[in-house]
Each structure stands twice: as structure tokens, then as C-alpha cells.
Backbone as CSV, one residue per row, in Angstrom:
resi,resn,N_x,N_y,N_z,CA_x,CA_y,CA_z,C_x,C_y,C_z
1,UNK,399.138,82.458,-94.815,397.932,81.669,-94.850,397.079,82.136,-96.030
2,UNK,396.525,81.028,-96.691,395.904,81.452,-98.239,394.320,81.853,-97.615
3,UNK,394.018,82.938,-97.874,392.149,83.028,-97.856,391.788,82.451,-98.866
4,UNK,390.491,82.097,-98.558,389.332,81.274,-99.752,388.283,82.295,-99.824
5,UNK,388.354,82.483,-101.484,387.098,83.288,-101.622,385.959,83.618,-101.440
6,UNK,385.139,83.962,-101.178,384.088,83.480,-100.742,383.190,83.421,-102.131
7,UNK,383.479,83.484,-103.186,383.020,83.025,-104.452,382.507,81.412,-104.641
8,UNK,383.573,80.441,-103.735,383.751,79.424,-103.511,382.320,78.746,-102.803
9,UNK,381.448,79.640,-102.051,380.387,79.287,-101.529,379.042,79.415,-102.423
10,UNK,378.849,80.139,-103.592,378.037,79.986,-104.490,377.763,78.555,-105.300
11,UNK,378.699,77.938,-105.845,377.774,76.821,-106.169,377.180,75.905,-104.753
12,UNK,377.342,75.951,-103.907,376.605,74.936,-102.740,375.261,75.904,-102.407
13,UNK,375.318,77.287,-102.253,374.155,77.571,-102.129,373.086,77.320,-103.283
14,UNK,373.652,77.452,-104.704,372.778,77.540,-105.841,372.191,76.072,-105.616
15,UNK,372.776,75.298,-105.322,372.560,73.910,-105.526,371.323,73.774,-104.031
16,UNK,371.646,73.723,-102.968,370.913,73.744,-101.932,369.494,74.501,-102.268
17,UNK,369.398,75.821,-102.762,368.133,76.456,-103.397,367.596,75.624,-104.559
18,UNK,368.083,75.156,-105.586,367.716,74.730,-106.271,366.716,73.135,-105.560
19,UNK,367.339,72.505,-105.041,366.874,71.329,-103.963,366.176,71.562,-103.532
20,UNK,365.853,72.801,-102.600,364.811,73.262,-101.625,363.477,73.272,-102.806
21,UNK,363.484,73.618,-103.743,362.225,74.106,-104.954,361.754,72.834,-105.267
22,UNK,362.855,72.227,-105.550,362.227,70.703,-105.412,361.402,69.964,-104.505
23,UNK,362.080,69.695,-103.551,361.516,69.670,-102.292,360.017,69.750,-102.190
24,UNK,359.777,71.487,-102.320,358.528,72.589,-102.735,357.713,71.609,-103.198
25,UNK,358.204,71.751,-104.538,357.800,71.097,-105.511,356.813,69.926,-105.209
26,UNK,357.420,68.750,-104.990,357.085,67.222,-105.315,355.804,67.140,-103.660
27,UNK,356.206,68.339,-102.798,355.329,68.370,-101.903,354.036,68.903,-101.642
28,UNK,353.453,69.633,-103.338,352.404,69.972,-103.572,351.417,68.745,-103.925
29,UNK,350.123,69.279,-103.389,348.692,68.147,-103.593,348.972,67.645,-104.811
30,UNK,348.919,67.791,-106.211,349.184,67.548,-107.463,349.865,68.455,-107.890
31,UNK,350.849,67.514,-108.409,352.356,68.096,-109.140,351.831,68.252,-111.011
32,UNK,350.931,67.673,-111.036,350.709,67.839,-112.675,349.468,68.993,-112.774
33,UNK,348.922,69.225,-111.452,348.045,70.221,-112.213,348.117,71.458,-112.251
34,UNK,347.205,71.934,-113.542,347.383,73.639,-113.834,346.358,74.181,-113.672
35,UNK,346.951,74.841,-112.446,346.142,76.078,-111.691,345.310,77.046,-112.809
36,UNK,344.597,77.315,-111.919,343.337,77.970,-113.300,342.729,79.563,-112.486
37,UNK,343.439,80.734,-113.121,342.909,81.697,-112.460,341.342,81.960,-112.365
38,UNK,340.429,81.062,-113.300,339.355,81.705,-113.477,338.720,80.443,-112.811
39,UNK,338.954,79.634,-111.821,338.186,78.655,-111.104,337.682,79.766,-109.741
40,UNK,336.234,79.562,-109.648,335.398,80.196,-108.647,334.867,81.660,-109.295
41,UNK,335.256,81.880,-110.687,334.750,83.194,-111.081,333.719,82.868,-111.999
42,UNK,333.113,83.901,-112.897,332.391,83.472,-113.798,333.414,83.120,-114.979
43,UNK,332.363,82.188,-115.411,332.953,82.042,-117.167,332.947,83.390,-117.895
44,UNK,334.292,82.978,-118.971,334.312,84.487,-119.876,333.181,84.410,-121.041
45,UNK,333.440,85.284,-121.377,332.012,85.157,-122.511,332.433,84.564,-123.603
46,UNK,331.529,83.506,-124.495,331.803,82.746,-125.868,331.904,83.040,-127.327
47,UNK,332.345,82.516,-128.130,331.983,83.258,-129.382,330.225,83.288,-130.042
48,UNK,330.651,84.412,-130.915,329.462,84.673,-131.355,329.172,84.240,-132.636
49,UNK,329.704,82.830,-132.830,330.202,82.179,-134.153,329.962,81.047,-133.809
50,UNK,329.550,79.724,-135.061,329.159,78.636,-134.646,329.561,77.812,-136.260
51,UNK,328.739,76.643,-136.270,329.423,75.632,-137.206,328.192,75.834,-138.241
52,UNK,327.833,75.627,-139.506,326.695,75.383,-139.983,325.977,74.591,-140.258
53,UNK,324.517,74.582,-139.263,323.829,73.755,-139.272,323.610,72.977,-137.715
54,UNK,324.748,73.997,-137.177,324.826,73.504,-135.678,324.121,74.498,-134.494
55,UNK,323.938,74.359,-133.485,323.223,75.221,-132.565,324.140,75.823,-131.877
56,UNK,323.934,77.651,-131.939,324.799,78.592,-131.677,324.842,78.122,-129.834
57,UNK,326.004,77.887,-129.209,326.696,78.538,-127.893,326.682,79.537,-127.571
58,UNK,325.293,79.953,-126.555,325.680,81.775,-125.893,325.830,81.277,-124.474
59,UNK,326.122,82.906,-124.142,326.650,83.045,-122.476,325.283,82.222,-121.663
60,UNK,324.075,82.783,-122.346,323.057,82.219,-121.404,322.986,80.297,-121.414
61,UNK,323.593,79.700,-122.334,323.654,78.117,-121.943,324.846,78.113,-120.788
62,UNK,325.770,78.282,-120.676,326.303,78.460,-119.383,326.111,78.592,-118.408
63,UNK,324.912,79.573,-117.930,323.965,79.800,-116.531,322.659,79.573,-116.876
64,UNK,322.583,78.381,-117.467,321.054,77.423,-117.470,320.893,76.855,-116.442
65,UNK,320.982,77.224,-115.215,320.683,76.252,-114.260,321.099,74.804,-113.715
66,UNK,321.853,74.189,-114.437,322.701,73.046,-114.665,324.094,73.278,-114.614
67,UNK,324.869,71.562,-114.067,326.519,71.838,-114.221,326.630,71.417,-116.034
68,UNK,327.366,72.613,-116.497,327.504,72.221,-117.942,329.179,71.828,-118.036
69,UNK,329.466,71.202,-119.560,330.734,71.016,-119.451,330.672,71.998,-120.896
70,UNK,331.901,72.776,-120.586,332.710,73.704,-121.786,333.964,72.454,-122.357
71,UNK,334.011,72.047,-123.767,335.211,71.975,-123.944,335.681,71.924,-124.984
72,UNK,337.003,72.523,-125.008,337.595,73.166,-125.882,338.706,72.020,-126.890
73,UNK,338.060,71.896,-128.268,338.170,70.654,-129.029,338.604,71.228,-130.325
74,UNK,339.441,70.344,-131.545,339.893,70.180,-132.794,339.718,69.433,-133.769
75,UNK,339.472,69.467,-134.625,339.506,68.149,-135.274,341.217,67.655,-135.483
76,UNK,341.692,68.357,-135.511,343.742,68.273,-136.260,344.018,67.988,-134.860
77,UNK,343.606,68.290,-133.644,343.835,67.566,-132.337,344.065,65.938,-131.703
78,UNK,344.959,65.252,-132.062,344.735,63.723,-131.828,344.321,63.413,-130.088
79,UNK,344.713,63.858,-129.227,344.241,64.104,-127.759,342.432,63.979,-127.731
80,UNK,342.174,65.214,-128.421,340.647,65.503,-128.844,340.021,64.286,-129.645
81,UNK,340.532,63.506,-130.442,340.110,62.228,-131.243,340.110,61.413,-130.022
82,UNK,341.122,61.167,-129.287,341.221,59.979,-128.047,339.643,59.980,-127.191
83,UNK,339.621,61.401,-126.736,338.513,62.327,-125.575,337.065,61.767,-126.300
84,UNK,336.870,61.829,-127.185,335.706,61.908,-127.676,334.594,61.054,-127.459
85,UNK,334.812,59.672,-127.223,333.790,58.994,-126.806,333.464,59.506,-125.390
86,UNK,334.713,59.597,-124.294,334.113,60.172,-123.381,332.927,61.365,-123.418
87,UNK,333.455,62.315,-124.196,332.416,63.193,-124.339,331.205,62.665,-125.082
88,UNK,330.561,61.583,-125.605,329.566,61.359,-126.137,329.015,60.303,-125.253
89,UNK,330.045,59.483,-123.951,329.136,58.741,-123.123,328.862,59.852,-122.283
90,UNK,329.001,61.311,-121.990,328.860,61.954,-120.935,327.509,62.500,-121.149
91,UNK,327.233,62.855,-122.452,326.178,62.968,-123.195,325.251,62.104,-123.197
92,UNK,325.298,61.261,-123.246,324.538,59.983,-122.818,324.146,59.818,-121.400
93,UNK,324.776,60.719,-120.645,324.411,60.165,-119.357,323.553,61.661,-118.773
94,UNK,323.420,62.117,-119.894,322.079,62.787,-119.909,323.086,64.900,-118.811
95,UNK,324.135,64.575,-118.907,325.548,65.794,-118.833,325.453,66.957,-119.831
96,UNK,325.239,67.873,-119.749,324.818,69.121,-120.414,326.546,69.284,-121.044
97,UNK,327.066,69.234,-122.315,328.205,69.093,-122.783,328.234,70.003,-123.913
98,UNK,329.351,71.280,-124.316,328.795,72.022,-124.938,330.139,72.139,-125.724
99,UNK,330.652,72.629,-126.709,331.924,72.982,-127.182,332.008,73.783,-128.020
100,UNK,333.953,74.293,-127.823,333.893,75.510,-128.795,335.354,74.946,-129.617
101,UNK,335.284,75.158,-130.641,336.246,74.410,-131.782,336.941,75.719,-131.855
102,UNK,338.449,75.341,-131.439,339.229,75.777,-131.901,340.172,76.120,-132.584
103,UNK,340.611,77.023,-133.542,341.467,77.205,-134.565,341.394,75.857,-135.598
104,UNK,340.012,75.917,-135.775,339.619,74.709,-137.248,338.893,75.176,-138.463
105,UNK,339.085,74.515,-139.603,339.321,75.208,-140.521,337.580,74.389,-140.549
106,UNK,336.492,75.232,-141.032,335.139,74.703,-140.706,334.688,73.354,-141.571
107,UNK,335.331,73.225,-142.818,334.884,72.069,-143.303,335.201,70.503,-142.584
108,UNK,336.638,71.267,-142.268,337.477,69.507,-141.476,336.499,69.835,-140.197
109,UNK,335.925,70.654,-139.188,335.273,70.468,-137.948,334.324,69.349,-138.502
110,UNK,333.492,69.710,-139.349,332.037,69.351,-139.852,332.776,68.043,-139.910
111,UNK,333.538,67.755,-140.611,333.684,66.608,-141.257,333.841,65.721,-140.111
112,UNK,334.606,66.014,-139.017,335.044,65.043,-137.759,334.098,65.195,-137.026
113,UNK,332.852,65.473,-136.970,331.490,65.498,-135.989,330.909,64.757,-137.153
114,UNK,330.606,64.917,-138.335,329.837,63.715,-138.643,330.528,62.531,-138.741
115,UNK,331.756,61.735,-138.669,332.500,60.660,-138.833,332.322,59.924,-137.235
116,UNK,332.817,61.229,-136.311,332.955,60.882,-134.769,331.615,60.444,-134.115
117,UNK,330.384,61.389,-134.829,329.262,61.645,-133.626,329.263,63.253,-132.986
118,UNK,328.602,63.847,-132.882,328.317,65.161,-132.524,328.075,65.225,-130.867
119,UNK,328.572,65.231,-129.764,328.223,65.606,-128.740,327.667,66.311,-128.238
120,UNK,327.840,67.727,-128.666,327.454,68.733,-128.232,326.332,69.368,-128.270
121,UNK,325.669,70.041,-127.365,324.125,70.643,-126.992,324.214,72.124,-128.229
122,UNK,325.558,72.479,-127.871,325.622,73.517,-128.791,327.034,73.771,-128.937
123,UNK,326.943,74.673,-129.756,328.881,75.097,-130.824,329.155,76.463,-130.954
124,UNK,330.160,76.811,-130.289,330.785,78.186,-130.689,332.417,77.516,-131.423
125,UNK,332.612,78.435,-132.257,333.954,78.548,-132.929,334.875,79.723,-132.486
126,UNK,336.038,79.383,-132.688,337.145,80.435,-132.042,338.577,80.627,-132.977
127,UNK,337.779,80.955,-134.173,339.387,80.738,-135.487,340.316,81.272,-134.930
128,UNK,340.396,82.619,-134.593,341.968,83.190,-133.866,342.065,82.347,-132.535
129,UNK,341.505,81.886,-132.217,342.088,81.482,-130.531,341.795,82.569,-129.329
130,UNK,341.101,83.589,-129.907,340.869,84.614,-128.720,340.351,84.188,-127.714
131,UNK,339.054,83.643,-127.700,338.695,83.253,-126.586,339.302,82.157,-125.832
132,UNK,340.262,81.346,-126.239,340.978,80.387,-125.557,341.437,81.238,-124.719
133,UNK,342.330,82.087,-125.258,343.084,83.059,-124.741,342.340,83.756,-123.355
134,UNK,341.468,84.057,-123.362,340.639,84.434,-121.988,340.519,83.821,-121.459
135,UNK,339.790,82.380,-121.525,339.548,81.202,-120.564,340.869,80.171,-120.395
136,UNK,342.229,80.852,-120.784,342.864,80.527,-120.203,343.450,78.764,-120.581
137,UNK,343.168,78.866,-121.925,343.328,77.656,-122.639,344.734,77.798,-123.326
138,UNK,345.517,76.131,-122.684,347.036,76.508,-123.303,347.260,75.857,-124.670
139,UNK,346.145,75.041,-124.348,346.101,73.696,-125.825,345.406,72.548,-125.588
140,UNK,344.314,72.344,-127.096,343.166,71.470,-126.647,343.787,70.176,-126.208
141,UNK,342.989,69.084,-126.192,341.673,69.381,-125.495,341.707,69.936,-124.231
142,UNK,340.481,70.839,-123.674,340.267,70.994,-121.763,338.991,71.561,-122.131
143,UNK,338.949,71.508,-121.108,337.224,70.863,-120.320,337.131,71.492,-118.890
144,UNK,335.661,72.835,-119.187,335.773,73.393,-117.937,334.309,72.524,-117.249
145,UNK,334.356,72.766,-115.926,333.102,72.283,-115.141,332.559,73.600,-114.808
146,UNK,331.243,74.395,-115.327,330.452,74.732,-114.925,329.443,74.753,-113.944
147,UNK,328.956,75.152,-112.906,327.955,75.305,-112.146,326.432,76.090,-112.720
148,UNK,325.626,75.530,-112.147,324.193,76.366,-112.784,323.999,77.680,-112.981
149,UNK,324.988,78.422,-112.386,324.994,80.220,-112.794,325.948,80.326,-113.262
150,UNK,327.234,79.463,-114.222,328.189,79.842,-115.099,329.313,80.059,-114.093
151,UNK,329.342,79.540,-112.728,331.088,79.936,-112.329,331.768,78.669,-112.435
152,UNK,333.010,78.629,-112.888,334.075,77.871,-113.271,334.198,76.985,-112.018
153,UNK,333.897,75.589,-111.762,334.640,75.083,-110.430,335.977,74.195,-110.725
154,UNK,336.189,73.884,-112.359,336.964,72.946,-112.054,337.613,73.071,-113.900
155,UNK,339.002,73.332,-113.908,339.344,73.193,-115.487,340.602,71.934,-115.172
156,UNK,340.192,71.150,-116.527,340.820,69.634,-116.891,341.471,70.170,-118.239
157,UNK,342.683,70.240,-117.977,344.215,70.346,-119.132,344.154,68.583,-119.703
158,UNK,343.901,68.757,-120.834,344.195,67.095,-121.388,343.199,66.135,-121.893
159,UNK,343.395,65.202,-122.102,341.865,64.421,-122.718,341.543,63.826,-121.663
160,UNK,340.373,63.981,-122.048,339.407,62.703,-120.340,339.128,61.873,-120.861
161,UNK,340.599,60.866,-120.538,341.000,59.025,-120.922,341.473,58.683,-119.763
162,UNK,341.287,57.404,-119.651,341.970,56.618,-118.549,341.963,57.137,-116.861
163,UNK,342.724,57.095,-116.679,342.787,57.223,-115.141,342.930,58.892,-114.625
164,UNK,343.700,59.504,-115.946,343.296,60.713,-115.578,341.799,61.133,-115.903
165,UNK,340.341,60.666,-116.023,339.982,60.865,-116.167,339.146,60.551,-114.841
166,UNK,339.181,59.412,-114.431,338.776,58.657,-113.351,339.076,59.291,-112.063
167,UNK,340.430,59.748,-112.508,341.071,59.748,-110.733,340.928,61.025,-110.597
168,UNK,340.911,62.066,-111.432,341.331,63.870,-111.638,339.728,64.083,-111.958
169,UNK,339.507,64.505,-113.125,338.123,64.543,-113.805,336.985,64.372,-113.112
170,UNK,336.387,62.883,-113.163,335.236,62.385,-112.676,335.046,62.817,-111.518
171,UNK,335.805,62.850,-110.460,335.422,63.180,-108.832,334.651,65.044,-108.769
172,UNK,335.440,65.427,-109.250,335.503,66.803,-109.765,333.961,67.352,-110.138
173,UNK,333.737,66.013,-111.547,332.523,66.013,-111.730,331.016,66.019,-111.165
174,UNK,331.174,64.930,-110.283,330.597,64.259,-109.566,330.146,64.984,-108.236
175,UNK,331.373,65.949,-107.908,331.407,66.907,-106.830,330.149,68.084,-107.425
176,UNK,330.117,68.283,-108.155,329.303,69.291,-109.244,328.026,69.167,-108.896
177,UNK,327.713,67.200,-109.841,326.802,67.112,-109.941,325.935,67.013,-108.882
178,UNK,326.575,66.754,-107.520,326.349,66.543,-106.090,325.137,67.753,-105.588
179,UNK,326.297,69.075,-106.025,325.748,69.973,-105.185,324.887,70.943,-106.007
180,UNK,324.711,70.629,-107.277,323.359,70.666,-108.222,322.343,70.121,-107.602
181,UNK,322.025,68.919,-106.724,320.959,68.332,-106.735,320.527,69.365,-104.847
């Protein structure tokens, strides 16, 4: 009588595990979003660098008392070109909106805030990317939600267009602005 290896039982388990992750997977609240270690903590601290002619970004606009929005923008970013009116109707709607330009070379920033419109209350710059790097930024655009003492409630991976903006974003927002009042 021939024995069967038991080697023979590895691909059905690999395959069955592999399935199960899936499974996992597709059975989480949102499958597209990225978890953010620094949601419920404070914000990290900003640069100490800005655009010229623009109003410096410190730690203390962050815990002004207001939900502010952080977000992290390019000009060489086409995502960030899409985002942008949003960020200037958010501004308009009277939304404390603040940004820090990343890895831009300062003339092209300048140049795409005066072509685009300037949103922002104020400007920090981040040429190496360090501070992305702390707040946990994988690639612009994103957009943190602030609370009135600077803790993180809510980070948005992507441009705030369309429905991800509506359906993900805005509620988020809105949740903010709620418990501000």
C-alpha cells in the first residue's frame, strides 16, 4: 500500500489561509481606509518654515480653539490640483484650513497659489518630508481634522473630490464641527 505524503496537504491549507484573510479582509467597516496611529492623540509639531509673504503655521494655530483642517499639499501633485477648490469652498464656508507644502521647490508653490487661489489661514513648508514623516503622511494630498486643542480625530488619504469626499470626508467633518458647537 503506497503512503501519501503529507507534503501533499500544504497547498490546501496555504490556500484555505490565504481565503480566510480574505474573508478578514472584505469584512472590515472600510476596506480602503488607512488607519492612522495618531487619530485621538495630539498633532505632531509643524515646521518652522513658511512660503514668502505668507503667514507662518505654528503649533499654537492648531489648538486655537476651533476644528482646523491640516493639509498636506504640492504644487507637482495632480490629486492636490483636483482637491483644491474643495479646499477654497471650505474656506469659504468660513472652516479654519491651514497647509503645509510638501517637498516643493518654493517658486513653483508660490506660483500655484497665485494661479489656483490661496486657501490657507497659514503655511508651513516641509522640503525633506520630515514632518510628513511624523504625521504619518504616505503621499499628498491628506487632510487631517483637528479639534480645538489640536487632537487628530480624523486623517483623509487622497483628494477631497467626489463621493469620497461626501461619503468618507464630509461626515467626519461635520462630526467635528458638531461637537465644537
Amino acid at each position: 500500500m503506497a503512503r501519501i505524503s503529507p507534503l501533499v496537504a500544504i497547498p490546501p491549507l496555504a490556500f484555505a489561509g490565504l481565503a480566510a484573510m480574505f474573508l478578514w479582509g472584505m469584512g472590515r467597516e472600510d476596506p480602503t481606509a488607512l488607519p492612522s496611529a495618531l487619530v485621538g492623540r495630539q498633532a505632531p509639531a509643524v515646521p518652522a518654515t513658511t512660503l514668502p509673504g505668507k503667514r507662518q503655521l505654528t503649533d499654537a494655530d492648531l489648538r486655537g480653539g476651533e476644528v482646523t483642517l491640516v493639509n498636506f499639499w504640492a504644487s507637482w501633485c495632480p490629486p492636490c490640483r483636483a482637491e483644491h477648490p474643495t479646499l477654497e469652498a471650505l474656506t469659504a464656508e468660513g472652516i479654519n484650513v491651514v497647509g503645509i507644502d510638501l517637498k516643493d521647490p518654493e517658486p513653483a508653490a508660490l506660483r500655484f497659489l497665485a494661479e489656483h487661489g490661496d486657501p490657507f489661514a497659514a503655511l508651513a513648508t516641509d522640503p525633506q518630508g520630515r514632518t510628513a514623516i511624523e504625521w504619518g503622511v504616505t503621499a499628498p494630498p491628506e487632510t487631517f481634522i483637528l479639534d480645538g486643542e489640536g487632537n487628530i480625530l480624523h486623517r483623509h488619504a487622497g483628494p477631497l473630490i467626489r463621493e469620497d469626499y461626501t461619503n468618507r470626508f464630509r461626515p467626519e467633518l461635520d462630526k467635528a464641527l458638531a461637537a465644537e458647537r
